[in-house]
TORKOL-4160 file (C-alpha; in steps of 0.2 Angstrom, whole numbers, padded with zeros to 4 digits, m for minus):
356
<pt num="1" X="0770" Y="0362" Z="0623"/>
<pt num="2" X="0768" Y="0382" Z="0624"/>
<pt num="3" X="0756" Y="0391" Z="0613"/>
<pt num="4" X="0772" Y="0398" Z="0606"/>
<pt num="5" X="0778" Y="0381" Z="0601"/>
<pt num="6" X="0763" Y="0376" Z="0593"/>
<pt num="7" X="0758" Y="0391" Z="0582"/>
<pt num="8" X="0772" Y="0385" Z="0569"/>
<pt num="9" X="0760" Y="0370" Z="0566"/>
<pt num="10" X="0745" Y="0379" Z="0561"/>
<pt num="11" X="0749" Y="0385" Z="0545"/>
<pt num="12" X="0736" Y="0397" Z="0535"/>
<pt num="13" X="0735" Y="0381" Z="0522"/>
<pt num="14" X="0733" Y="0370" Z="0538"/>
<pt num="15" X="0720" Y="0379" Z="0544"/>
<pt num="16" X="0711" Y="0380" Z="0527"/>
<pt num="17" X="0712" Y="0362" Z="0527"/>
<pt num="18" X="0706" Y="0359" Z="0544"/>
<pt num="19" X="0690" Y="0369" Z="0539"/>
<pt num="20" X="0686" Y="0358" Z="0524"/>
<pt num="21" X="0689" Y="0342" Z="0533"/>
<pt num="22" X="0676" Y="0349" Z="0546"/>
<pt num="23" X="0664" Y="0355" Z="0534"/>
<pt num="24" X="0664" Y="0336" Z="0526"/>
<pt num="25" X="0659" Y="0329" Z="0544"/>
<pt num="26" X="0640" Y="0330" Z="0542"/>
<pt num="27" X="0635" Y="0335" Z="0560"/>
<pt num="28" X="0615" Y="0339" Z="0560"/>
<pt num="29" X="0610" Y="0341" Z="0576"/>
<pt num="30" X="0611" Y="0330" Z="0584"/>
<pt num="31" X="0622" Y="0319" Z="0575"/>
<pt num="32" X="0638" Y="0329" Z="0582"/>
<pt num="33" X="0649" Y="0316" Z="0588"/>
<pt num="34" X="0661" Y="0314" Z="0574"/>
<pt num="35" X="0662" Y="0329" Z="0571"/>
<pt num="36" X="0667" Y="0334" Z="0590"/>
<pt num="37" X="0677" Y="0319" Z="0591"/>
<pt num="38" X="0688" Y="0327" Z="0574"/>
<pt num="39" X="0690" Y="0342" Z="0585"/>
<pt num="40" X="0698" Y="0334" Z="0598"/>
<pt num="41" X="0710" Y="0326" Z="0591"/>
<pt num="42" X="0715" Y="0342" Z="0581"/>
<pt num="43" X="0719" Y="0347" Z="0600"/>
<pt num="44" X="0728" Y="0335" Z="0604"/>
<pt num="45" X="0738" Y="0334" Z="0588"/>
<pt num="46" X="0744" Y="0351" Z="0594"/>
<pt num="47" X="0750" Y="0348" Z="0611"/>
<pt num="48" X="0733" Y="0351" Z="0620"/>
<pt num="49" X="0722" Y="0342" Z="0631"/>
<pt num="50" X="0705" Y="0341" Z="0626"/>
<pt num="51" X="0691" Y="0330" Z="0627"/>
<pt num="52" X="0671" Y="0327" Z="0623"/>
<pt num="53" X="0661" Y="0332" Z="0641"/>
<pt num="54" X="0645" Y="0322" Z="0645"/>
<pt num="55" X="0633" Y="0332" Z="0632"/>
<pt num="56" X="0647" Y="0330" Z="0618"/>
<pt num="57" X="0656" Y="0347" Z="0618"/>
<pt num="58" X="0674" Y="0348" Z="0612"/>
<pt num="59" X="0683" Y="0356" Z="0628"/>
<pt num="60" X="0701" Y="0362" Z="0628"/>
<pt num="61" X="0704" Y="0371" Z="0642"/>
<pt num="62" X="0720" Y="0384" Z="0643"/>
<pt num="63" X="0721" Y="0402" Z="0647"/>
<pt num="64" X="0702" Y="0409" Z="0653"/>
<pt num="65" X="0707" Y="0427" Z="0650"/>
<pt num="66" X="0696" Y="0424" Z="0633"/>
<pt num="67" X="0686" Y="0409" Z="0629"/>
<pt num="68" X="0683" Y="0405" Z="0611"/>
<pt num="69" X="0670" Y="0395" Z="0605"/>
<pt num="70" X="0657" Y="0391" Z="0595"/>
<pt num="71" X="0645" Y="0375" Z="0590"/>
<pt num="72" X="0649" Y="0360" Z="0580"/>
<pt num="73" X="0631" Y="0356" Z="0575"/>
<pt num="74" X="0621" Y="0362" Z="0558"/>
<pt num="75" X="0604" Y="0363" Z="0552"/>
<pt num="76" X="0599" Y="0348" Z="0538"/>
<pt num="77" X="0604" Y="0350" Z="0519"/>
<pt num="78" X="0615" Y="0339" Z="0507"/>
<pt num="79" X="0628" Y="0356" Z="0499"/>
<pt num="80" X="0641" Y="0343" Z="0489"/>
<pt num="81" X="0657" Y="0347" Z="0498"/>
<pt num="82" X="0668" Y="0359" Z="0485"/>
<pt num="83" X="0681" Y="0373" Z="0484"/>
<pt num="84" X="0675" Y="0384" Z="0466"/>
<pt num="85" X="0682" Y="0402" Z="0460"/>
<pt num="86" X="0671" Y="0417" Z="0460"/>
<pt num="87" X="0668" Y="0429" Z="0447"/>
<pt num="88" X="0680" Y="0440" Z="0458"/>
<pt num="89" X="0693" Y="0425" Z="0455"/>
<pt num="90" X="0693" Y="0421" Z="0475"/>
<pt num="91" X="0690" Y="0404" Z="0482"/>
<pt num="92" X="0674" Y="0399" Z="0489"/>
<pt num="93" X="0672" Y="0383" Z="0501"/>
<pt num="94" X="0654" Y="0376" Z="0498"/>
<pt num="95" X="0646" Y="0365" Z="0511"/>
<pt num="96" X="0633" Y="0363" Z="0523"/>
<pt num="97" X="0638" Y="0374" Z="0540"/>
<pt num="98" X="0652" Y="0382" Z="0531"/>
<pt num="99" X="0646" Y="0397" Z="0536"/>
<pt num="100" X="0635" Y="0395" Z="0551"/>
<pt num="101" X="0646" Y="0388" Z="0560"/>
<pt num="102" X="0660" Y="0379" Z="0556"/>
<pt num="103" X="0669" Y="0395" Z="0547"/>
<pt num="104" X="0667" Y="0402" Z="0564"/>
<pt num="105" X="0671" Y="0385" Z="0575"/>
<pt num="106" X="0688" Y="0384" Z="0563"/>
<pt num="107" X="0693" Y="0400" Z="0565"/>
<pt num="108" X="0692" Y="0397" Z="0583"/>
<pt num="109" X="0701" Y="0381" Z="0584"/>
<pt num="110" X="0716" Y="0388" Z="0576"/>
<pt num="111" X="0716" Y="0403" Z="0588"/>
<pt num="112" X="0716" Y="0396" Z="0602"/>
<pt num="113" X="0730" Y="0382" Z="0597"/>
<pt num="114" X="0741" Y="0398" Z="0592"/>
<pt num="115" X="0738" Y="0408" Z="0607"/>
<pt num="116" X="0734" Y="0396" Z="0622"/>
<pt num="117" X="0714" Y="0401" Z="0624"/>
<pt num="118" X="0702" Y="0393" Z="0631"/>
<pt num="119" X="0690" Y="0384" Z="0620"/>
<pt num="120" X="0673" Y="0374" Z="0619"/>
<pt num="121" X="0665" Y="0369" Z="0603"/>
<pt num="122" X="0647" Y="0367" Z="0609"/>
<pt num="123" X="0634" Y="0354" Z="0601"/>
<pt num="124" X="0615" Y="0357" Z="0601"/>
<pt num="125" X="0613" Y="0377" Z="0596"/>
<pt num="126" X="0602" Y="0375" Z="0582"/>
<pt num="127" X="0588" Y="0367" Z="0592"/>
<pt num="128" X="0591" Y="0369" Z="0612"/>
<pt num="129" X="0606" Y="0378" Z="0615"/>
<pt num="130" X="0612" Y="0361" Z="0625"/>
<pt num="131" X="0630" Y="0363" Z="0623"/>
<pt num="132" X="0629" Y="0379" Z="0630"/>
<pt num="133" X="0618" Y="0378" Z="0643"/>
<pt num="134" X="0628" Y="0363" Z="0650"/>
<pt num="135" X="0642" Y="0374" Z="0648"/>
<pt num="136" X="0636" Y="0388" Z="0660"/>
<pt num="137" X="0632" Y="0374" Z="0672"/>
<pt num="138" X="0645" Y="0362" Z="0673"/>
<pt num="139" X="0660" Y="0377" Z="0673"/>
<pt num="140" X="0664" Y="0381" Z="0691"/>
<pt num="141" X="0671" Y="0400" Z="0687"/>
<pt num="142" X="0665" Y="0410" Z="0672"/>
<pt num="143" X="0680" Y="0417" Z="0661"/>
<pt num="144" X="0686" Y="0434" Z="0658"/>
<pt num="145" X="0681" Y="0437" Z="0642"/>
<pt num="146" X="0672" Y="0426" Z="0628"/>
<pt num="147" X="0672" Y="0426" Z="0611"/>
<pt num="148" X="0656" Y="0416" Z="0604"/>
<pt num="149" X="0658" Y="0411" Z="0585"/>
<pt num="150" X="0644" Y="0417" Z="0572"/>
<pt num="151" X="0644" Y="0422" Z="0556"/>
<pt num="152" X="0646" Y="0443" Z="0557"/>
<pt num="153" X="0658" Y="0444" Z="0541"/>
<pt num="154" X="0676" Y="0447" Z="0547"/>
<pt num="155" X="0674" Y="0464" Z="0549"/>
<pt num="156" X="0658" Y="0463" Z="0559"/>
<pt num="157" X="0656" Y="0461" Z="0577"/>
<pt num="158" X="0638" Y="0456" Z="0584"/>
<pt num="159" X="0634" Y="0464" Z="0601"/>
<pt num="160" X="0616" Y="0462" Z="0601"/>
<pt num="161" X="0604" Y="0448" Z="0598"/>
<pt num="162" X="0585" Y="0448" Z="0603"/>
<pt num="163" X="0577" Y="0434" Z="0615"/>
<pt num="164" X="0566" Y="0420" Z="0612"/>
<pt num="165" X="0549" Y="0413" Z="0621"/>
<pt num="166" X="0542" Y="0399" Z="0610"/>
<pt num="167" X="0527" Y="0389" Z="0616"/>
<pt num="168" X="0511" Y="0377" Z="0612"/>
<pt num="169" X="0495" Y="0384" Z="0613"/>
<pt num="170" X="0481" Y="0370" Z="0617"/>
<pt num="171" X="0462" Y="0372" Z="0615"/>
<pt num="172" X="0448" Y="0359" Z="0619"/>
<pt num="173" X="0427" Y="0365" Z="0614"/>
<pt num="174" X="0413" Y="0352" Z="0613"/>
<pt num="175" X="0412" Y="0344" Z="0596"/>
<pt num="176" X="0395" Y="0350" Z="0587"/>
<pt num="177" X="0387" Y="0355" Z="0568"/>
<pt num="178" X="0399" Y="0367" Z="0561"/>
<pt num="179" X="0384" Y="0378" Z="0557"/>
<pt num="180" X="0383" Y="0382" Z="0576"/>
<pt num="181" X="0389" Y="0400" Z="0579"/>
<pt num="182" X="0399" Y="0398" Z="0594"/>
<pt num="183" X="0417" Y="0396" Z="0593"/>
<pt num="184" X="0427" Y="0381" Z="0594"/>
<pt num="185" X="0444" Y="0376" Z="0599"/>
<pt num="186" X="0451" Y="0380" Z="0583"/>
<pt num="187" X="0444" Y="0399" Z="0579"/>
<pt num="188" X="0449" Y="0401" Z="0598"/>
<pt num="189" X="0467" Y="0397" Z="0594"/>
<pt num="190" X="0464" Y="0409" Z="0578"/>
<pt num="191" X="0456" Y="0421" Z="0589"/>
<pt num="192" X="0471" Y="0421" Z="0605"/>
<pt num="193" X="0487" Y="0422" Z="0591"/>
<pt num="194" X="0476" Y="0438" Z="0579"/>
<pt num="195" X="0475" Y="0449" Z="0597"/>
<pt num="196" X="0492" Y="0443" Z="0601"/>
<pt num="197" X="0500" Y="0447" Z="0583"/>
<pt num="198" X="0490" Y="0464" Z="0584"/>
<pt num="199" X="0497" Y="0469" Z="0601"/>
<pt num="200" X="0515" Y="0468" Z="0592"/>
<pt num="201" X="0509" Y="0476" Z="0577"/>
<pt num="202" X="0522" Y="0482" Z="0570"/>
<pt num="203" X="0529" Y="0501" Z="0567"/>
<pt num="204" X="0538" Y="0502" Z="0552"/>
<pt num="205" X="0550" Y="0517" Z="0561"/>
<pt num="206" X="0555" Y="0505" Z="0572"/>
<pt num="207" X="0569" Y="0493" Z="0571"/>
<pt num="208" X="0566" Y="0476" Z="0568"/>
<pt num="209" X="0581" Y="0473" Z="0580"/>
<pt num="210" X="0568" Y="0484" Z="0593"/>
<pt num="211" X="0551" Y="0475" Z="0590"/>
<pt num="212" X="0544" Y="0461" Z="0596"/>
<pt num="213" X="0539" Y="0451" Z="0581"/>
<pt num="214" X="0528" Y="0434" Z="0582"/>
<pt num="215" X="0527" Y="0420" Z="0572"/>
<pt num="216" X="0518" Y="0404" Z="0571"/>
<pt num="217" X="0526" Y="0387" Z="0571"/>
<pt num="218" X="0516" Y="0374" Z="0565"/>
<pt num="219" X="0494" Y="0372" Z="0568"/>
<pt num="220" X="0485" Y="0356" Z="0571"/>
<pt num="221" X="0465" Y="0355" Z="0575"/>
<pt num="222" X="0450" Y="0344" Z="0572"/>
<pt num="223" X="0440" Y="0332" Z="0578"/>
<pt num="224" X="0445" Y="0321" Z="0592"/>
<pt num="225" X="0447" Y="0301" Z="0590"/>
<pt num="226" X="0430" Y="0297" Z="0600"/>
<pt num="227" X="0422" Y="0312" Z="0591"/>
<pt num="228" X="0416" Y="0322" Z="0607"/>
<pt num="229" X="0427" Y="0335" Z="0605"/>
<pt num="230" X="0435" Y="0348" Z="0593"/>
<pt num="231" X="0453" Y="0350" Z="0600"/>
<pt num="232" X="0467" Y="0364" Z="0594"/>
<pt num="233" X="0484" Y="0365" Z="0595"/>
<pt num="234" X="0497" Y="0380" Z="0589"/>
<pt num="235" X="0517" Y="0378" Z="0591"/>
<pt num="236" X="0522" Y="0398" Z="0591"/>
<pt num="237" X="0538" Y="0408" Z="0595"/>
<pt num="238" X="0539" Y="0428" Z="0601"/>
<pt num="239" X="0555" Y="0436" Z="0598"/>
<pt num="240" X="0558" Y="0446" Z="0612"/>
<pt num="241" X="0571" Y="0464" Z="0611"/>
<pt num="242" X="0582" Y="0468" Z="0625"/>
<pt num="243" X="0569" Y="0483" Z="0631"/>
<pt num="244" X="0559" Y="0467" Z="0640"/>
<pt num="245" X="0560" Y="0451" Z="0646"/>
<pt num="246" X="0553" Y="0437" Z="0641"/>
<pt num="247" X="0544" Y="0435" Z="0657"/>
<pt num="248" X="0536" Y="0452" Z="0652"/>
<pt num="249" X="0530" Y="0446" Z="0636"/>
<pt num="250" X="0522" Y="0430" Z="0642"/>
<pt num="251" X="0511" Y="0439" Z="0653"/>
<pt num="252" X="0506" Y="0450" Z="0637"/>
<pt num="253" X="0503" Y="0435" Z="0627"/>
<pt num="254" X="0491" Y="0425" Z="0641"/>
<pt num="255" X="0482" Y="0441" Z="0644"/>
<pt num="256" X="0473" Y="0440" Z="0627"/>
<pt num="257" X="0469" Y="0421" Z="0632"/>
<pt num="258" X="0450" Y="0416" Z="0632"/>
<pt num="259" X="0450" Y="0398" Z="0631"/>
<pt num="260" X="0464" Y="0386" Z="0630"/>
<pt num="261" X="0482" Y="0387" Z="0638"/>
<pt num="262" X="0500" Y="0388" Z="0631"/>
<pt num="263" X="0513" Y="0378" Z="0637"/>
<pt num="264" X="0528" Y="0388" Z="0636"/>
<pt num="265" X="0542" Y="0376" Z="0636"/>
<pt num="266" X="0558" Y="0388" Z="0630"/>
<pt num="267" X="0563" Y="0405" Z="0636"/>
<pt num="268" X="0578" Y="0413" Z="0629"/>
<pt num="269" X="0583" Y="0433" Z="0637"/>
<pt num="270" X="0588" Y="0445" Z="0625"/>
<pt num="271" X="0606" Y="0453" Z="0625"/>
<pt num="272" X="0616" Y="0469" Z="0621"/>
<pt num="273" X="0634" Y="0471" Z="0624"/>
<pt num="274" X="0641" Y="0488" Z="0628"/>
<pt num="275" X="0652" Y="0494" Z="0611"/>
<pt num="276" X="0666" Y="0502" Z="0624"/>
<pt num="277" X="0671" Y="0486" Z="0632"/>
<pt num="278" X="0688" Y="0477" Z="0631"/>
<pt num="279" X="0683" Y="0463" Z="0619"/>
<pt num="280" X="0675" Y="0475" Z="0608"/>
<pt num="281" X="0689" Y="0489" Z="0608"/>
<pt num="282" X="0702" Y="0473" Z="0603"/>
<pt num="283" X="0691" Y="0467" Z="0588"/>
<pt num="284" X="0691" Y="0487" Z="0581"/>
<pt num="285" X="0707" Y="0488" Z="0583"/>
<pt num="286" X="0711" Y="0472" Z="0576"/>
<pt num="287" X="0700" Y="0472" Z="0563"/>
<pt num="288" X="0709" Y="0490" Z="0557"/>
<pt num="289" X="0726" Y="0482" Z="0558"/>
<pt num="290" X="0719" Y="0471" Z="0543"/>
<pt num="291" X="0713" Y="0486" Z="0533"/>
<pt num="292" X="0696" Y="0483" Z="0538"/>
<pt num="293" X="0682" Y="0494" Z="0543"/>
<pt num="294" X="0672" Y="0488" Z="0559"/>
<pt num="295" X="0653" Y="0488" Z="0560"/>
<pt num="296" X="0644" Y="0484" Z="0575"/>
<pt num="297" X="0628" Y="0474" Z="0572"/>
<pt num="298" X="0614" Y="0469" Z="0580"/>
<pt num="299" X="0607" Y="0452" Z="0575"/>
<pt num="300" X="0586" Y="0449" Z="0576"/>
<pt num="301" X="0587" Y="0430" Z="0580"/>
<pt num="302" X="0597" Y="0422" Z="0595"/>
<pt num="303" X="0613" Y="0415" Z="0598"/>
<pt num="304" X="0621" Y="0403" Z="0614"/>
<pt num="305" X="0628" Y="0422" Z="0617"/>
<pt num="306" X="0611" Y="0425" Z="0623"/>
<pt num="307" X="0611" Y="0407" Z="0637"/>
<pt num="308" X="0631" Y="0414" Z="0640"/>
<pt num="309" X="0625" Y="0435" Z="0643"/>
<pt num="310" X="0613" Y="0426" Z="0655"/>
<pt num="311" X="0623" Y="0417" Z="0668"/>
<pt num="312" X="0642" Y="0425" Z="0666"/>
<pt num="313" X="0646" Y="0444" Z="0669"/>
<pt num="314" X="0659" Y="0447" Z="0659"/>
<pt num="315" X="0660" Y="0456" Z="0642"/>
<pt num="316" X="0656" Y="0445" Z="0628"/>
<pt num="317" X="0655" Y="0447" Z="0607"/>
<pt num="318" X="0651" Y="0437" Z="0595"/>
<pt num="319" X="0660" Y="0435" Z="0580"/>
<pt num="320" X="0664" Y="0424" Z="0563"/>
<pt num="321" X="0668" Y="0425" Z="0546"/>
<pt num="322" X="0654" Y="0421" Z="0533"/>
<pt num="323" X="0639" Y="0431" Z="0526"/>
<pt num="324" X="0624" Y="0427" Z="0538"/>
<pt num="325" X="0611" Y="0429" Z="0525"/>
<pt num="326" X="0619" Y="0411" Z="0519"/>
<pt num="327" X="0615" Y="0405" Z="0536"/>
<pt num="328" X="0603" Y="0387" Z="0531"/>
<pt num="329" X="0604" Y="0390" Z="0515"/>
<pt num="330" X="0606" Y="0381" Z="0500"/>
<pt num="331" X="0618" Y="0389" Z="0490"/>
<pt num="332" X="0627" Y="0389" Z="0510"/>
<pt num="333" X="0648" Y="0395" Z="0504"/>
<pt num="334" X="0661" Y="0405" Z="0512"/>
<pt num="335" X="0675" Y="0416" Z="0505"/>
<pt num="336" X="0691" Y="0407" Z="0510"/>
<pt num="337" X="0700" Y="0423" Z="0510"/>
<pt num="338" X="0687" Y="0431" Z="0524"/>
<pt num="339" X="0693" Y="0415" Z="0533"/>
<pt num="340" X="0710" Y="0419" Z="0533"/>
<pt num="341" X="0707" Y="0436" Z="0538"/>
<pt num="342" X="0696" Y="0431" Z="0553"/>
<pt num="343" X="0709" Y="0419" Z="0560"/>
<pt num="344" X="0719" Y="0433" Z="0559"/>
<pt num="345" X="0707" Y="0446" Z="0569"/>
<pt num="346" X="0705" Y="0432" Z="0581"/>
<pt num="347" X="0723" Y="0429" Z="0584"/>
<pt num="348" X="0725" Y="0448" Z="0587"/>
<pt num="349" X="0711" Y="0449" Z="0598"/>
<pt num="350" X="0714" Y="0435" Z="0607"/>
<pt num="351" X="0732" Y="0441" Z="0610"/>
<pt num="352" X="0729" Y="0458" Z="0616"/>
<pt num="353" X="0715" Y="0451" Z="0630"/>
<pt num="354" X="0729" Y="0439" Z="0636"/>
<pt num="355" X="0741" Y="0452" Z="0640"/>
<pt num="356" X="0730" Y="0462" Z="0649"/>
């Protein structure tokens, strides 16, 4: 069946509905399988092959002059499923991963279907970035294009997100009376992470988009099982801006280390898009064929565009409908009508990078 053929079957109600259906799959990380498996068959009801790969990503191969896609799985958080009316009188579809990402993931799926893209619905994002990385992997060509799916509004397109180095710091000092004056393993990990955090201290003229900012996780010390020891341990996470690597940044952070080591165990590099490629120069134009005004955002966390931008060299965006600031919320909701707009910018985009 052509793409032609099988745009008449995705109806704007149809697509409105396939996005509630999703949104009623709970598919916390890592609890994606029923959700994926939906997915699929929504491809195939449509004329396309598609199936679950070994990690359980939804692929649906076509057309690799753009590949769509976006990730299946959400954070935790019980949202009763429900369409309400807003004080504006529009229509507002509440749910967990309504807007991050299944608004996006939907938008995606009837996209494709209607123009004969590419697309993978990826699981894992919110904790490893698994889908993605398997993706990158298991792929023998990169595509020409791709469109990764986040929320950005429908009239914004994401073309930066900073990087990630996450680790563990681990301390060990001989157990003794606390009115000794010598440090122990826990002021040590206090010590390593205040000269850390002071090196970033931050300068309020500059971006937060252009910083690197630190953060710690979690913190666990005390006194060992057999008593002999006082033992430290500090879960912390660096986000890093595109002027550096992460590579950089870890040696930065170990150079303030006095005792102890840090295990770091995840390592994300930092991305930003060019605003004059293709991809970015159809979603303008698209967007403004929908009355819209494009803005060009640069996003603070990371994204699977960040594991994509890593290993393919082609132009990339990343786009959705929803307000990011309701990303893990609980009051989590998306304007239905910004859905239908978005399906609408994709299509457009999606159309004008195929006939190129």
């Amino acid at each position: 069946m052509t793409a032609a053929e099988t745009a008449t079957t995705v109806t704007d109600q149809s697509a409105r509905e396939l996005l509630e259906e999703v949104v009623r799959i709970p598919s916390v990380t890592p609890e994606e399988a029923e959700c994926a498996q939906f997915l699929r068959d929504f491809f195939e009801d449509h004329g396309r092959e598609a199936w679950l790969d070994d990690v359980g990503n939804v692929r649906a191969p076509a057309d690799d002059g753009v590949l769509l896609t976006s990730h299946v799985d959400t954070v935790p958080g019980d949202i009763p499923v429900r369409i309400e009316e807003n004080d504006e009188g529009e229509e507002e579809l509440w749910g967990r991963g309504s807007v991050d990402a299944k608004g996006p993931l939907c938008a995606m799926a009837v996209a494709a279907v209607r123009t004969g893209a590419s697309f993978v619905g990826v699981v894992g994002e919110e904790v490893d970035s698994r889908g993605g990385r398997f993706l990158v992997e298991d792929r023998d060509a990169e595509p020409d294009a791709v469109i990764n799916g986040e929320p950005s509004g429908w009239e914004g397109i994401t073309l930066g997100y900073r990087g990630l180095l996450a680790g563990t710091y681990v301390a060990t000092s001989e157990s003794g009376h606390s009115s000794r004056p010598e440090n122990n393993a826990i002021q040590d990990a206090i010590d390593w992470w205040a000269a850390v955090d002071e090196e970033f201290e931050p300068d309020d003229w500059i971006p937060v988009f252009e910083r690197v900012t630190t953060k710690p996780v979690s913190m666990d010390g005390g006194i060992s099982d057999d008593g002999l020891s006082v033992e430290a341990t500090m879960d912390v996470q660096l986000r890093v801006p595109p002027e550096y690597t992460t590579d950089e940044i870890r040696e930065i952070a170990d150079g303030h280390l006095t005792n102890g080591t840090v295990h770091w165990d995840d390592k994300v590099e930092p991305v930003m898009q060019s605003p004059r490629t293709s991809v970015a120069r159809a979603f303008r134009a698209a967007i403004r064929q929908q009355g819209g005004d494009p803005t060009l955002l640069r996003k603070t966390g990371t994204s699977d565009m960040n594991v994509f931008a890593q290993s393919w060299n082609c132009p990339m965006v990343t786009y959705g409908p929803g307000d990011s600031d309701l990303d893990h919320a609980p009051n989590e909701h998306i304007v239905l009508d910004e859905y239908d707009r978005s399906v609408a910018v994709l299509e457009d985009v999606t159309d004008r990078l195929l006939e190129d």
